[in-house]
C-alpha positions, 0 to 999 in steps of 0.5 A: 018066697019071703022065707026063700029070699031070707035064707039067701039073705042069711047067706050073702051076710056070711059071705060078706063078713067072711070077706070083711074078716079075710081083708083085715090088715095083718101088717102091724100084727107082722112088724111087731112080732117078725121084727124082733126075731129077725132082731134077735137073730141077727144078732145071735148070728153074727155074734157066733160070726165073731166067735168062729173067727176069734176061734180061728185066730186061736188056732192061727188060722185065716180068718173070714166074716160073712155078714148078713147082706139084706134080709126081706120078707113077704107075706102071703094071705089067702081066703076062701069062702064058700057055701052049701045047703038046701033051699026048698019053696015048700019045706018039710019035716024029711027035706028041712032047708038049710045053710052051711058057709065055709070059711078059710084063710091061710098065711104065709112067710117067705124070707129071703136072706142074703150073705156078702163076704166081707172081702176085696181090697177095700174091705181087707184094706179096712180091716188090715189097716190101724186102728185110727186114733179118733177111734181109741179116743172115741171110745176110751170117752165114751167109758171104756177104760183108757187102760181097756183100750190100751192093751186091746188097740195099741201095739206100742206107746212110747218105748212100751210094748204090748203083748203079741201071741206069737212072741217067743218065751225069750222075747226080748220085748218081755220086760218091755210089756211089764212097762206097758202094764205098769203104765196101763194101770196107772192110768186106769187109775188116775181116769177112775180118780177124775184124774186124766182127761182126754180133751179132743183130737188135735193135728199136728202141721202135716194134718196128722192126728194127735191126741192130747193127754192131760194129767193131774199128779198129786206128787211129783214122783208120780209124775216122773214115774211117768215121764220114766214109762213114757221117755218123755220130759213133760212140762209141768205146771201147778195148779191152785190146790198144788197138784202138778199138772203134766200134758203130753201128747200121742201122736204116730210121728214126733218129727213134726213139732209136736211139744211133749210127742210120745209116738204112739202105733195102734193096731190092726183090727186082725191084730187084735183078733189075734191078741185077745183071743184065748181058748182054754189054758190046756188047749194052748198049751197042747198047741204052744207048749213054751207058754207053760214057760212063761211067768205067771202073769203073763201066761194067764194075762192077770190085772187088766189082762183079766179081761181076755176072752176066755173061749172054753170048749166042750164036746157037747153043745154048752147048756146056756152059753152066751154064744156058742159055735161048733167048729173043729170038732168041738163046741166053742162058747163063751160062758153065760156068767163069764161077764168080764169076757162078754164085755170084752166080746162087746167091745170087739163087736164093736170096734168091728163095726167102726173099722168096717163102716165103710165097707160097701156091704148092704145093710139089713132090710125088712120090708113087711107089706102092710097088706 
């Protein structure tokens, strides 16, 4: 009897680690690895969602963005314990007693992942509408290039014109971009040198924005190769170490007072899909044959215009692509060593994500019981 009652207690203590183990919480283990993942590819999808799009404004086609809604995840667990065996009063040498305990757990995962397209009036209206001032202030300070935010956000400044895609090679605006260039360069230069400073966002006496630019000249033909760009007279003033000190201001109306006012209008955030984008050069041309027309430093968009998005194609999946999509019968990337495009990428990704904060899409959501 005593060697009965320890074999079933021997049993009982398998059943009840078994279920000791099956109890454990698996939750931590989850977020910290299933996080990620769904990170990354979150991520990964909506880069390619940027990409098809800017392959679509490639191609002059409309464009259409279909965001991750909200992702949630539940976690399933399971445990099975179970035993077997013979127990006899009386044991013998053919018939011996014995135990055998059955363990098992299983684990599932079942995402559930939402789309919502990006439309409606609200959210073509964010899209379609300019890109507001504070936007090209806030990131030509937080280290993009005032040159950079130019070329990709202003349509003009002043009487200077950016490029647009769908100019003609006589476009009469073409000298006009040279301008742009020229100025584009300049200040990129005088920001690098510490020499330009954007000081806040200020308002003119209708409530419209306006942004101040402060410039510091080490000549005065500098200065007034500047005023020639931007057909303005500023008013100078000399500082202690005899550099002239010239401030104008950008604003989207000179009809109300504004000292020095260059008028300034900034783009859509589908202009400038339509503007940066660039498959490869004997792509556009079998599509745009007049650009083999144009001066060189147009047609391959050189200097700050070094900066395109190259989108190269291939018939094959790319091998290390730093985003890749397959559309139109071709594979579509931006290639991995291609920085100057990958940082362009960023910067649209970007702008993106400031034009569209107000659309009422749902944001991603993770829920992970802990249990």
């Amino acid at each position: 009897m005593i060697r009965l009652i320890s074999i079933r207690g021997a049993v009982l203590i398998v059943i009840i680690l078994a279920m000791a183990v099956s109890g454990c919480s698996l939750g931590p283990k989850s977020l910290q690895g299933n996080r990620i993942d769904y990170n990354i590819s979150i991520h990964r999808s909506n880069n390619e969602d940027l990409l098809v799009n800017l392959v679509r404004a490639s191609y002059f086609e409309p464009m259409f963005f279909l965001q991750v809604g909200s992702v949630s995840s539940s976690f399933n667990y399971g445990a099975t314990v179970g035993a077997k065996g013979s127990l006899a009063e009386f044991r013998t040498a053919s018939a011996p007693n014995y135990v055998e305990a059955a363990v098992g757990t299983s684990y599932s995962e079942v995402p559930t992942i939402t789309y919502a397209p990006l439309q409606g009036s609200q959210a073509i209206k964010q899209l379609m509408s300019e890109i507001p001032p504070d936007r090209f202030l806030l990131m030509s300070r937080s280290g993009w290039s005032i040159g950079t935010m130019l070329w990709t956000t202003v349509h003009h400044i002043g009487p200077l014109y950016n490029y647009s895609n769908n100019w003609p090679k006589d476009h009469p605006l073409i000298e006009s971009y040279r301008g742009f260039l020229e100025l584009s360069a300049l200040w990129a230069g005088m920001q690098n040198r510490e020499e330009l400073e954007l000081p806040g966002l200020d308002k003119d006496s209708s409530g419209m924005p306006v942004i101040p630019v402060l410039m510091r000249f080490q000549s005065s033909r500098d200065a007034e190769k500047i005023d020639r760009l931007l057909g303005v007279k500023s008013r100078k003033t000399t500082l202690p170490d005899g550099r002239l000190q010239a401030r104008i201001n950008l604003a989207l109306r000179c009809d109300t007072g504004v000292a020095s006012c260059v008028p300034i209008k900034m783009k859509s955030f589908f202009n400038v899909m339509y503007d940066i984008s660039q498959v490869a050069a004997q792509d556009r041309e079998k599509r745009i044959p007049w650009i083999k027309a144009l001066p060189d430093d147009l047609k391959n968009r050189r200097g700050l215009h070094g900066g395109l998005i190259r989108i190269r194609s291939s018939s094959a999946p790319p091998a290390g692509a730093y985003v890749a999509v397959n559309y139109r019968g071709a594979w579509h990337y931006i290639a991995e060593e291609d920085f100057n495009s990958r940082a362009y990428f960023s910067l649209l990704g970007l702008l993106f994500s400031l034009q569209s904060v107000e659309v009422p899409v749902a944001q991603p959501l993770l829920t992970i019981p802990t249990r």
